[in-house]
Gaussian input, Z-matrix of N, CA and C with variables (Angstrom, degrees):
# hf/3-21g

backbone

0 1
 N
 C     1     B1
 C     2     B2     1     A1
 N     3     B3     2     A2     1     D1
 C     4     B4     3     A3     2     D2
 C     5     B5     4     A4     3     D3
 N     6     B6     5     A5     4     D4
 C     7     B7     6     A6     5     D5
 C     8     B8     7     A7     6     D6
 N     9     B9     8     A8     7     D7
 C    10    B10     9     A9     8     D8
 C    11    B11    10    A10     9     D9
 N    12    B12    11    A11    10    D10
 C    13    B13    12    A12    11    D11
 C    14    B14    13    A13    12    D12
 N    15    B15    14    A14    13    D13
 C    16    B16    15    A15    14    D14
 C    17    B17    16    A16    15    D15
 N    18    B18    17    A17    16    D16
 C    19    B19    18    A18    17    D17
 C    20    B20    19    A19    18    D18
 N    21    B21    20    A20    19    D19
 C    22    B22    21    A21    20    D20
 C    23    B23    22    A22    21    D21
 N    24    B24    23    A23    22    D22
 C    25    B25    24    A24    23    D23
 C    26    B26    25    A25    24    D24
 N    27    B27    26    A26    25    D25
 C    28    B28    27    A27    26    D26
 C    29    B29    28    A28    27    D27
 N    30    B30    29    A29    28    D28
 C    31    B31    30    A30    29    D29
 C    32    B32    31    A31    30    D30
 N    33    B33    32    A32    31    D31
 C    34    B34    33    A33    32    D32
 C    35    B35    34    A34    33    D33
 N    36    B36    35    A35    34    D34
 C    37    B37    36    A36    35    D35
 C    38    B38    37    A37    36    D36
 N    39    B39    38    A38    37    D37
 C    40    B40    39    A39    38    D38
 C    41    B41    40    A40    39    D39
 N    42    B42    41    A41    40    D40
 C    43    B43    42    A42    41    D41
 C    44    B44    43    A43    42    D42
 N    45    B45    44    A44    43    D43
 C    46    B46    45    A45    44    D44
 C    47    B47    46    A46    45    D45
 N    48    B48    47    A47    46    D46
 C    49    B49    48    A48    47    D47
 C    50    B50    49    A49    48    D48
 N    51    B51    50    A50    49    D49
 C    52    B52    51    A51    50    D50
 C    53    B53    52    A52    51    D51
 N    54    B54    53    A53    52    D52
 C    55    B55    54    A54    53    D53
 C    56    B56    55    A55    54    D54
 N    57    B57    56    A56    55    D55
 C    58    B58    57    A57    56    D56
 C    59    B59    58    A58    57    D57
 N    60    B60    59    A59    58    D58
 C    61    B61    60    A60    59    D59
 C    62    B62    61    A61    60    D60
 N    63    B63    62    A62    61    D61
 C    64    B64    63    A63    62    D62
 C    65    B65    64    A64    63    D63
 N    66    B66    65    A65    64    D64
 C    67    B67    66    A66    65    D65
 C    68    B68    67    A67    66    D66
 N    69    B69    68    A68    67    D67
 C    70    B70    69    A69    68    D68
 C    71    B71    70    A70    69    D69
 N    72    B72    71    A71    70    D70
 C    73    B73    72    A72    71    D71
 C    74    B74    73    A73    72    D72
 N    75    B75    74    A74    73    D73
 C    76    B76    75    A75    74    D74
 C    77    B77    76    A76    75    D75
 N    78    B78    77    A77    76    D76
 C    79    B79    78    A78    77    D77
 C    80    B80    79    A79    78    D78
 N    81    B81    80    A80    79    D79
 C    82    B82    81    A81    80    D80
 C    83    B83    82    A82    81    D81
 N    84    B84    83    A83    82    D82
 C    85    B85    84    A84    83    D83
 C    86    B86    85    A85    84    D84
 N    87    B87    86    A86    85    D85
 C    88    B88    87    A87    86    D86
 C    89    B89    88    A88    87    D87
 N    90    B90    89    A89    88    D88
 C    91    B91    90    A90    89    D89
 C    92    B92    91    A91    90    D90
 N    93    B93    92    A92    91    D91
 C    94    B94    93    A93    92    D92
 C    95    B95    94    A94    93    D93
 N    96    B96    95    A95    94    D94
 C    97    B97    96    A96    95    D95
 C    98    B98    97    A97    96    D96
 N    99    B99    98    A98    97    D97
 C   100   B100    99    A99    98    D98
 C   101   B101   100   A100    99    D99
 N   102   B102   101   A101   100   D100
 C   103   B103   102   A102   101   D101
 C   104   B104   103   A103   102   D102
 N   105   B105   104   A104   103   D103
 C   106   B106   105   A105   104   D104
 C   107   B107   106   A106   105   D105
 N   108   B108   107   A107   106   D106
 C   109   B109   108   A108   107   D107
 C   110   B110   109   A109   108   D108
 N   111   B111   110   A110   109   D109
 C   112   B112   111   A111   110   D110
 C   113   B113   112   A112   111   D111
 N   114   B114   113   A113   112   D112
 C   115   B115   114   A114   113   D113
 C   116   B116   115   A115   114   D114
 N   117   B117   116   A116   115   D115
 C   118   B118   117   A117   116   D116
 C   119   B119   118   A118   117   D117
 N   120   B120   119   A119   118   D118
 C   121   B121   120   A120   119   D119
 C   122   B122   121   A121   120   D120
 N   123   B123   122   A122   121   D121
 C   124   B124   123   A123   122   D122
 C   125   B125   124   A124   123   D123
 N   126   B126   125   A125   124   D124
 C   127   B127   126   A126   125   D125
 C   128   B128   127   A127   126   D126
 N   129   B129   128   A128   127   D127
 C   130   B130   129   A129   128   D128
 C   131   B131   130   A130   129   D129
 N   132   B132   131   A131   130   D130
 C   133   B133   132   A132   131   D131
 C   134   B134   133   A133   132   D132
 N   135   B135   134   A134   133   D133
 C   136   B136   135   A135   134   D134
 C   137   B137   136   A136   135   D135
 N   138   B138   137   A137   136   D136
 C   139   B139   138   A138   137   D137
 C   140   B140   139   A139   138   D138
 N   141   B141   140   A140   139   D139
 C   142   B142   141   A141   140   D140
 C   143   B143   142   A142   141   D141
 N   144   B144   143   A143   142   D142
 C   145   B145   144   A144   143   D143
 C   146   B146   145   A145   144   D144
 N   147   B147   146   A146   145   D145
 C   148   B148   147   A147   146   D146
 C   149   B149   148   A148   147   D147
 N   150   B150   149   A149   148   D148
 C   151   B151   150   A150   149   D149
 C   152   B152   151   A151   150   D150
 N   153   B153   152   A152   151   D151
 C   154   B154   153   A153   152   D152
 C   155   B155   154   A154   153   D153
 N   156   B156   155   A155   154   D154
 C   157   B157   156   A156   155   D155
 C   158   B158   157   A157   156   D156
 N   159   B159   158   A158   157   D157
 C   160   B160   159   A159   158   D158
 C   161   B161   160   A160   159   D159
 N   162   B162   161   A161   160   D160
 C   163   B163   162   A162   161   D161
 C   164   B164   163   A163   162   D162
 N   165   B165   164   A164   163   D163
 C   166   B166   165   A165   164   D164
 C   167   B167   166   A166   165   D165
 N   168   B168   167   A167   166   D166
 C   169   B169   168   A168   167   D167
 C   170   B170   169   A169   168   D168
 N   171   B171   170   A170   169   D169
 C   172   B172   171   A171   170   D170
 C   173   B173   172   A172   171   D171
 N   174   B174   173   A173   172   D172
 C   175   B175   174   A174   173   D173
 C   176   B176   175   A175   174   D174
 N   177   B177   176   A176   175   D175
 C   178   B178   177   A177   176   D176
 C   179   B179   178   A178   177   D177
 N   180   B180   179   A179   178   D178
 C   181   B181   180   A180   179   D179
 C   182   B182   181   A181   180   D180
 N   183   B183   182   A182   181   D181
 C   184   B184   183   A183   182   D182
 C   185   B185   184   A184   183   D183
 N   186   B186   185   A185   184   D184
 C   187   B187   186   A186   185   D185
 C   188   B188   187   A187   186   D186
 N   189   B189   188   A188   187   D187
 C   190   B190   189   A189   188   D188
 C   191   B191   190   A190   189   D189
 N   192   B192   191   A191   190   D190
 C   193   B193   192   A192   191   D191
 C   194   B194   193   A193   192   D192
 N   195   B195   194   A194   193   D193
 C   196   B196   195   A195   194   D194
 C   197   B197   196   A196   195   D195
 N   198   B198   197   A197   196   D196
 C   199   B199   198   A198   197   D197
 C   200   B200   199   A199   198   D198
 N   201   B201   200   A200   199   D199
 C   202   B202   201   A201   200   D200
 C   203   B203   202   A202   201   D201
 N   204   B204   203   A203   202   D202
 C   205   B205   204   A204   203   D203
 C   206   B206   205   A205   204   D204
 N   207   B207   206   A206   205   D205
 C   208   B208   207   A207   206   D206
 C   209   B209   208   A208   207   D207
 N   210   B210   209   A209   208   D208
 C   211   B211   210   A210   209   D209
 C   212   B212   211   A211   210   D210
 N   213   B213   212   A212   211   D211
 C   214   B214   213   A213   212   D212
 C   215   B215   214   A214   213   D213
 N   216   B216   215   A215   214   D214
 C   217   B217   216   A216   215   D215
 C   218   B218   217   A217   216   D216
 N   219   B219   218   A218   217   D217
 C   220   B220   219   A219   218   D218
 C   221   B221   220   A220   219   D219

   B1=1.4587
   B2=1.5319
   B3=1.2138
   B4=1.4885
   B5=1.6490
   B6=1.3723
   B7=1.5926
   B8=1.2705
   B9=1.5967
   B10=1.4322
   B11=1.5900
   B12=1.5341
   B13=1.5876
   B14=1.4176
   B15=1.7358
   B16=1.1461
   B17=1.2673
   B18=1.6442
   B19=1.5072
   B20=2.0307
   B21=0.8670
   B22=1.7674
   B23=1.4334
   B24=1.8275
   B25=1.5459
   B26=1.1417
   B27=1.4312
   B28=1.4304
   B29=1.9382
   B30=1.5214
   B31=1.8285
   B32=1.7035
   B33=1.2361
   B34=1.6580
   B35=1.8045
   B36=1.3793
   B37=1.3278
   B38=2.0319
   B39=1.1515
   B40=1.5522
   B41=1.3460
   B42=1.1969
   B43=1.7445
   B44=2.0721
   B45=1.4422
   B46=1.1121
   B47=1.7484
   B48=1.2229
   B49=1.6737
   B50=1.3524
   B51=1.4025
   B52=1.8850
   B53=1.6475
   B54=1.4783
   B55=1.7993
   B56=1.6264
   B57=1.2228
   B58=1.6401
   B59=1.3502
   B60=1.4968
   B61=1.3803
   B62=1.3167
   B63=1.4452
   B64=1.1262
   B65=1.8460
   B66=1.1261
   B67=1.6618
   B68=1.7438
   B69=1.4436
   B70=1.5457
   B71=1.7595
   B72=1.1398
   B73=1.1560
   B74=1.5398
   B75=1.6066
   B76=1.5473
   B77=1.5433
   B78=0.9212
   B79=1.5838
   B80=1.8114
   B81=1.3385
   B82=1.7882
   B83=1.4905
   B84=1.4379
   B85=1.0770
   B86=2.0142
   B87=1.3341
   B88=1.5938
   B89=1.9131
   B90=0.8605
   B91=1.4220
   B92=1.7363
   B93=1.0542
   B94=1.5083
   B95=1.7540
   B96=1.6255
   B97=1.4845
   B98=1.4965
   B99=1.5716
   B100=1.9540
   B101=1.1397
   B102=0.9337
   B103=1.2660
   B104=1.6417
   B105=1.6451
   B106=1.1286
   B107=1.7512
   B108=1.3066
   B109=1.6291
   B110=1.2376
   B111=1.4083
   B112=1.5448
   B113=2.0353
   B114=1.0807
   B115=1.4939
   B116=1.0913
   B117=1.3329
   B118=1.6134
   B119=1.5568
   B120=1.1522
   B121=1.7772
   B122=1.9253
   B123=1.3227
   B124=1.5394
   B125=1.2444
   B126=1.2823
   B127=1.5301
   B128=1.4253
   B129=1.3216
   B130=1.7555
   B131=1.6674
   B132=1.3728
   B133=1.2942
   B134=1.6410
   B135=1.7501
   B136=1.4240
   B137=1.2069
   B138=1.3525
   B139=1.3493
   B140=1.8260
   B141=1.2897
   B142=1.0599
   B143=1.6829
   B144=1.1333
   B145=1.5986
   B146=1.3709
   B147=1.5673
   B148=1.4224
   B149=1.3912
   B150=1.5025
   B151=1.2719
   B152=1.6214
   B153=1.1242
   B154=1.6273
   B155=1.8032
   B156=1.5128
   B157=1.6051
   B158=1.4928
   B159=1.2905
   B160=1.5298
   B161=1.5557
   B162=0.9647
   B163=1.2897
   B164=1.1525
   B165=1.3179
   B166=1.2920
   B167=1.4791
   B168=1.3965
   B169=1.7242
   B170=1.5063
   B171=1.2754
   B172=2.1207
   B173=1.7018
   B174=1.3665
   B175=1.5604
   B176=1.3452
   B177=1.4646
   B178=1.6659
   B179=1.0078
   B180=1.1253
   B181=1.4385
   B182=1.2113
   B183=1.6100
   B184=1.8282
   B185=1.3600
   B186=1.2494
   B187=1.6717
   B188=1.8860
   B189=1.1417
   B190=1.4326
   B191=1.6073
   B192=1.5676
   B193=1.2135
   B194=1.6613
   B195=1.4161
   B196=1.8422
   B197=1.4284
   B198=1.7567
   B199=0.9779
   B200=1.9184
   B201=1.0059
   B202=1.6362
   B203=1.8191
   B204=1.0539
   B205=1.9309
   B206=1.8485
   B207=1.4199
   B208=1.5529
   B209=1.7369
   B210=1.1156
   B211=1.6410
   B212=1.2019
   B213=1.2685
   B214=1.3566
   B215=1.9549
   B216=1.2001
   B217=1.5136
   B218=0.8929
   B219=1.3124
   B220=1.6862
   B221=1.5477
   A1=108.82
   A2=112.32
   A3=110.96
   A4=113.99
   A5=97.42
   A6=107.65
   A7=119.63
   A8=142.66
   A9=138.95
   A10=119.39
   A11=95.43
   A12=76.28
   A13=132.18
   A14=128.45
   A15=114.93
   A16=124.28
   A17=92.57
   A18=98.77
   A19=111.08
   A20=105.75
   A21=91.42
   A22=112.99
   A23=102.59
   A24=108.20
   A25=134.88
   A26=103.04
   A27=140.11
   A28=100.49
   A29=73.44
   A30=80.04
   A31=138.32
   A32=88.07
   A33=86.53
   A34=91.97
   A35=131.69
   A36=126.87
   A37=88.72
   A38=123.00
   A39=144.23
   A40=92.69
   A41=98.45
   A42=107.36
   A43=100.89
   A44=107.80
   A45=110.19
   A46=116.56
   A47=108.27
   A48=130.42
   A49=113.59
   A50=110.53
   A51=118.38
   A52=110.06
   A53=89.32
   A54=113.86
   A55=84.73
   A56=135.57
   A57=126.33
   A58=105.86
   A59=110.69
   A60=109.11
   A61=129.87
   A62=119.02
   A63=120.74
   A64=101.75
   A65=120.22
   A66=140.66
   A67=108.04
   A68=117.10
   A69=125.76
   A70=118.56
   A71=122.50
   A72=123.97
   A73=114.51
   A74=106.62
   A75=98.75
   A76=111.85
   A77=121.11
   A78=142.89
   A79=107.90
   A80=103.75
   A81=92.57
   A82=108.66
   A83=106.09
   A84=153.57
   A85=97.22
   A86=99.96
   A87=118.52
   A88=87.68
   A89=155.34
   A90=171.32
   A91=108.28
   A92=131.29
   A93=128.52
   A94=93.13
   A95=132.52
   A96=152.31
   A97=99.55
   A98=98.29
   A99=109.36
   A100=105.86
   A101=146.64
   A102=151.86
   A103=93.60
   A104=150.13
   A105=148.29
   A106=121.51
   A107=98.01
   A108=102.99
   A109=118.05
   A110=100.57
   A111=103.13
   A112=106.21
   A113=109.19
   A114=119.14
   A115=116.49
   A116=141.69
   A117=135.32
   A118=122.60
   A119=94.30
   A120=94.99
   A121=96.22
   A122=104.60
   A123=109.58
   A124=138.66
   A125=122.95
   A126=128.11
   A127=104.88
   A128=115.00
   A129=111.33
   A130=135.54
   A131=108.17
   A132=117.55
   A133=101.57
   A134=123.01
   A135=124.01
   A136=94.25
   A137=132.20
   A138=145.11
   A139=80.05
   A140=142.72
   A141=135.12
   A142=114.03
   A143=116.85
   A144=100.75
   A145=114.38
   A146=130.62
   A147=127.68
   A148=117.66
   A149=134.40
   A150=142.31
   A151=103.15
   A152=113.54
   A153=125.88
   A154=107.07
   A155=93.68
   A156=112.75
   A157=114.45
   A158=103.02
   A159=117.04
   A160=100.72
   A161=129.87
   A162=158.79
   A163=146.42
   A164=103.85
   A165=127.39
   A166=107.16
   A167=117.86
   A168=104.13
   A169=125.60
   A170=105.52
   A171=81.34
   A172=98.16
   A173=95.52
   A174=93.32
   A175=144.16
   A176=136.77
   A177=94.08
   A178=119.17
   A179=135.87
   A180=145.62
   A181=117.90
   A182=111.51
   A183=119.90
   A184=109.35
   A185=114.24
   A186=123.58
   A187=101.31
   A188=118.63
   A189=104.56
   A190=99.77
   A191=133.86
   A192=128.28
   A193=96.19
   A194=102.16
   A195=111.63
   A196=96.19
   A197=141.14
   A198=136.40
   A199=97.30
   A200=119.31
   A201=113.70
   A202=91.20
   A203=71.97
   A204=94.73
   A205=96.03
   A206=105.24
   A207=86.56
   A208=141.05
   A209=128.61
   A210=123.38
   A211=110.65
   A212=134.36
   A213=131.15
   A214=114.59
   A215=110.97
   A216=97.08
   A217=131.41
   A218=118.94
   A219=134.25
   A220=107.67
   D1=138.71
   D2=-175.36
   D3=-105.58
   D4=132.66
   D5=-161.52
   D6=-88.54
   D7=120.42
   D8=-162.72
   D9=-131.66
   D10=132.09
   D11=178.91
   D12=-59.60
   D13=-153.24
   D14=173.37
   D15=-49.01
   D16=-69.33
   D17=-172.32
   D18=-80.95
   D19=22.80
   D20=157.96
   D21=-119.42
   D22=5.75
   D23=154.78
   D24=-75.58
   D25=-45.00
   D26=168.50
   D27=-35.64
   D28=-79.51
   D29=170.01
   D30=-42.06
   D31=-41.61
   D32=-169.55
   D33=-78.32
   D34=-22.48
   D35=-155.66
   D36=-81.02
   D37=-34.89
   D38=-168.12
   D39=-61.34
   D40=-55.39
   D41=-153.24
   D42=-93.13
   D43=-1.94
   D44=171.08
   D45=-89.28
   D46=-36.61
   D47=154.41
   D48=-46.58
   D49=-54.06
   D50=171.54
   D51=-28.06
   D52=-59.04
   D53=-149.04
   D54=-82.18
   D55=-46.11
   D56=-170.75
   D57=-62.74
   D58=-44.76
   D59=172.02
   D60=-49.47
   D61=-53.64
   D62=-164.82
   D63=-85.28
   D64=-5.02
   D65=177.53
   D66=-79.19
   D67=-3.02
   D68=-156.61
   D69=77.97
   D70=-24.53
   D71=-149.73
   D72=-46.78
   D73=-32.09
   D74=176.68
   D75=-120.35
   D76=140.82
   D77=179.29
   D78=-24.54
   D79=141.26
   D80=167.09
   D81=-78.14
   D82=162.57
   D83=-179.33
   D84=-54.86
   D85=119.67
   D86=-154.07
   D87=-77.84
   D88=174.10
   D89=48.95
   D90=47.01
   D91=123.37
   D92=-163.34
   D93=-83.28
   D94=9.56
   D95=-162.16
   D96=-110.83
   D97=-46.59
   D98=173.61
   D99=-89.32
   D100=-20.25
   D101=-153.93
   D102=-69.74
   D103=172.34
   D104=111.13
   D105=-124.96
   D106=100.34
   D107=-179.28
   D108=-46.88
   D109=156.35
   D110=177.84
   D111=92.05
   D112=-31.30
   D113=169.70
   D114=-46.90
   D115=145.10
   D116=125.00
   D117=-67.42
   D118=-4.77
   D119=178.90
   D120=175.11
   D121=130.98
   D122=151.98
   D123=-113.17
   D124=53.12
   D125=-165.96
   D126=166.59
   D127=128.28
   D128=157.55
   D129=-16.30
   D130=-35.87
   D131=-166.21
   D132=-99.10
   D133=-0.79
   D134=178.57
   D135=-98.61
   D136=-21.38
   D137=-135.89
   D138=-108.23
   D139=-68.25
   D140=-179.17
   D141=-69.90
   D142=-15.45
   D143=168.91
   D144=-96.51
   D145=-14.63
   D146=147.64
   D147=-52.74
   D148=-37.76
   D149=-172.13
   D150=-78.25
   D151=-33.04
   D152=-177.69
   D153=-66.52
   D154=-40.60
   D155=-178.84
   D156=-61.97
   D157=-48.68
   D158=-159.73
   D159=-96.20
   D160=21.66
   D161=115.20
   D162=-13.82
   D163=-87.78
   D164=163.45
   D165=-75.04
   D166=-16.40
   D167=179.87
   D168=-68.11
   D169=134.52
   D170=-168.38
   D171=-88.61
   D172=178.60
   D173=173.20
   D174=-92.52
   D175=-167.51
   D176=167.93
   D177=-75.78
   D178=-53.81
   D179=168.55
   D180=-18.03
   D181=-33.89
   D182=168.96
   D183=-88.68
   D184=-12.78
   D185=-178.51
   D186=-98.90
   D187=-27.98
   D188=176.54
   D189=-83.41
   D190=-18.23
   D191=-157.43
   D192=-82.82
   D193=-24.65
   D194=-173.88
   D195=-71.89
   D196=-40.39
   D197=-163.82
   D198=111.19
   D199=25.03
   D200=-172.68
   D201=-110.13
   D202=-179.41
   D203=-162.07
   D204=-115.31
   D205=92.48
   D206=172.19
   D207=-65.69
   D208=156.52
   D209=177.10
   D210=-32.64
   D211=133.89
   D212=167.41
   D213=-59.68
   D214=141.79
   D215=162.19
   D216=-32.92
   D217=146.92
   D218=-172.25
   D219=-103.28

């Protein structure tokens, strides 16, 4: 496995989103009519590509084990 710092993690994860995107992988872009702000998701199918997202996110505990500095509390 090849080991990267932050930001050429950062990157490859950005530029891995690029390539899914432009591959179909995530849904078009809702109608600013469908849309409802303030949401984390409006529809089943936002609801499974947030879950898909949050996913792949590691945790802190996997982010302090890398040597990263997690988000401060919210």
């Amino acid at each position: 496995m090849v080991q990267f710092n932050a930001e050429e993690e950062q990157e490859e994860y950005v530029n891995k989103q690029i390539r899914e995107a432009r591959e179909g992988e995530y849904p078009e872009h809702k109608s600013i009519q469908d849309a409802e702000n303030g949401s984390m998701v409006n529809d089943m199918e936002d609801l499974k590509q947030l879950s898909e997202d949050m996913d792949e996110m590691s945790t802190n505990s996997e982010d302090e084990a890398r040597g990263l500095k997690p988000d401060p509390e919210q």
